[in-house]
N, C-alpha and C positions, 0 to 999 in steps of 0.2 A: 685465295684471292688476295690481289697485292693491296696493300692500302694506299691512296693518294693522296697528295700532298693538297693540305688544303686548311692551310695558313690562317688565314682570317678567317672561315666557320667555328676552327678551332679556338681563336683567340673571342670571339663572339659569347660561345656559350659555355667556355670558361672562366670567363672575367668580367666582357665588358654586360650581359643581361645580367648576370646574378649580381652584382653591381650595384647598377641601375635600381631593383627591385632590392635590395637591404637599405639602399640611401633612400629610397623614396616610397615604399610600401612597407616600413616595418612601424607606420603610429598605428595606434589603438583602430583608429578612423579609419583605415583600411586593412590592410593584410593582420595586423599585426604581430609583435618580433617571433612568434615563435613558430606561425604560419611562413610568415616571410623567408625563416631563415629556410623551413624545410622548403619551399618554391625555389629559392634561391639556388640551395644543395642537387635541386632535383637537375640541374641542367649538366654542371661537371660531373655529379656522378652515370646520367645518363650516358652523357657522352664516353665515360670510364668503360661502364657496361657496355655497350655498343662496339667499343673496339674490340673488348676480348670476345664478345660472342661472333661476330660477323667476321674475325679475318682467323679466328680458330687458332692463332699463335701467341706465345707467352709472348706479349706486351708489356714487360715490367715498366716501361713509363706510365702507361695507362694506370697499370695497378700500381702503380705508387701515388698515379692523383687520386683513386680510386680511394685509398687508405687516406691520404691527406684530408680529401675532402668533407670523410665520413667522420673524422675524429675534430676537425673543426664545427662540424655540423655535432657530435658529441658534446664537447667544450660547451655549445650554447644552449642546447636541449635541457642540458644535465645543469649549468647555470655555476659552472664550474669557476674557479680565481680565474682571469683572466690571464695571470701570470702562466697558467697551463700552456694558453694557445701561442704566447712567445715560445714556451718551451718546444712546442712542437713546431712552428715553423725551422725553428734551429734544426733541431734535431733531425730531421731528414736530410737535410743539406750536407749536416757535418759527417752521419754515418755513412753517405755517401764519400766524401774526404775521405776520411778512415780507410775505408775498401780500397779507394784507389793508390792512397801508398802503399796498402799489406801486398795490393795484387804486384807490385815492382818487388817488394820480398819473397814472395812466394814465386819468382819467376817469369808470370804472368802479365807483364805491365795490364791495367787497363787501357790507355792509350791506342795501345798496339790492336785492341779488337776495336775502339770506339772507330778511330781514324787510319788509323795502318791495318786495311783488311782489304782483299781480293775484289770485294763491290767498289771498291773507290780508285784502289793501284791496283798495279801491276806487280804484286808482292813476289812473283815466282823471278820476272824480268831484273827487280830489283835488287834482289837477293843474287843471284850470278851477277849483277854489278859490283855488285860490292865485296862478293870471293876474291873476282878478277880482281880487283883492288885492291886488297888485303886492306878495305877501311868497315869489314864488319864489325869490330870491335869499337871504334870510333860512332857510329850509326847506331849501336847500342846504348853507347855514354848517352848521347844526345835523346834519343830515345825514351830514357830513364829520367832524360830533364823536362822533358815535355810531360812525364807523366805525372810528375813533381808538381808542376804550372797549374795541369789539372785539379791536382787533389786543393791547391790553392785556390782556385777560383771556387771550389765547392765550400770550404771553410771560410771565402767571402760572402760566399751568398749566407751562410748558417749566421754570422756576426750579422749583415745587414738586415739579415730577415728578423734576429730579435730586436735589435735596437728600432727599427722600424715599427716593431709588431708594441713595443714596448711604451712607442712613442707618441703610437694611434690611439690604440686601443687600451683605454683607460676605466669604460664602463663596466656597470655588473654584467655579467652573461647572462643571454636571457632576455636584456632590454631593448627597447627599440633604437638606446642609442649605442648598444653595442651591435647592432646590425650596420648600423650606418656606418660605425667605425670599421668594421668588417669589410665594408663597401667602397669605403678609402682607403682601407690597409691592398684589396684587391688592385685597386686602378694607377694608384703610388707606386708598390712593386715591381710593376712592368718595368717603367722609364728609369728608376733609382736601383734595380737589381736585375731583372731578366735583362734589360738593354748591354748593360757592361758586362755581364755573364757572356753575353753572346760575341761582345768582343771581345773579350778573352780568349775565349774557346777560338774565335778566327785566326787573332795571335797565335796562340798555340798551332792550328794547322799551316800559318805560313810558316813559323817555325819550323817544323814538321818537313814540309815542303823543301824549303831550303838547303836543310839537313839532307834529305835528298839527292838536290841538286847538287848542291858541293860532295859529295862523297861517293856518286856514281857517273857524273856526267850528264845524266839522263835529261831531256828539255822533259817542258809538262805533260806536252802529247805522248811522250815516251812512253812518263811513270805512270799514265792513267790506266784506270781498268780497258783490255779489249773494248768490253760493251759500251764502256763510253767514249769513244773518238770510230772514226772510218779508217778502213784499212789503208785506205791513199795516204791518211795523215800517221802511218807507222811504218 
């Protein structure tokens, strides 16, 4: 079964409920921090679980919040330095980085499967474009630069995610005010990291795009996959 896009559920019961309940259910008087965190935890990892079980495919974003989520909910259980949990927000981000410059070493760009793949272009159309052309070598370079951009935006997010994580979250692990920092380190994130992540990454695909367009000819309706445009419009 396919999975559907469904944006805002998602950003819901990853971010903004568990949130909600670390800033404002984690005193003694109510939940408190160690209930809290686990209620908190229980939503993104539910939702982790739910994807791998219901669409029966490796999901590795799922299981990477999957892992993220459980080792933050660790960090606070366990009442660990809080210096742990900057380390770990970093470090997911950056060993992503890593990966994606090795995969342009090993021949592989990442890139090339994220956004250059057959569900999105026209990879086979494009590719005879660019023989005819003799500019496959050139669409490579560029290629190579975009996957570059990417590995950068993941080595942004690793920097901003600890300086951020460093900058909130101050309390012991454990307490009801390191839930609540938890719960602003959550809602901060978005706007100050996911938001310029995201334009990045568009960067990167008009880039992408472009590279394209100059090196094949091709308008947009061209280079897109079959599935997505009508045959009138090819």
């Amino acid at each position: 079964m396919q999975r559907k896009s469904r944006a805002l559920t998602d950003l819901l019961l990853s971010i903004v409920i568990p949130s909600i309940i670390l800033i404002n259910f984690s005193s003694v008087e109510r939940l408190g921090p160690q209930f809290a965190l686990v209620v908190a935890l229980a939503f993104p990892v539910g939702l982790c679980l739910y994807e791998l079980l219901r669409y029966r495919a490796a999901n590795y974003i799922a299981l990477l919040g999957l892992v993220s989520v459980l080792l933050t909910g660790g960090i606070g259980l366990l009442q660990l330095d809080p210096q742990w949990l900057a380390v770990k927000e970093a470090a997911i981000p950056a060993v992503l980085g890593v990966a994606v410059l090795l995969s342009a070493q090993l021949g592989y760009p990442l890139v090339k499967t994220l956004l250059y793949n057959p569900a999105v272009l026209d990879t086979g159309r494009i590719s005879r474009m660019l023989r005819e052309r003799g500019r496959a070598e050139a669409f490579h370079a560029r290629l190579l630069t975009a996957n570059t951009l990417l590995g950068a935006t993941f080595f942004f997010s690793a920097a901003m995610n600890y300086l951020l994580t460093t900058w909130i979250v101050t309390s012991p692990a454990g307490s009801a005010a390191f839930n609540q920092e938890l719960g602003r380190l959550a809602l901060l994130s978005y706007p100050l990291i996911v938001l310029p992540c995201m334009a990045m990454m568009l960067a990167i695909m008009f880039l992408l795009w472009r590279s394209i367009q100059n090196c094949t000819g091709l308008k947009l309706e061209q280079a897109l996959a079959p599935s997505l445009v009508t045959d009138k419009n090819r």
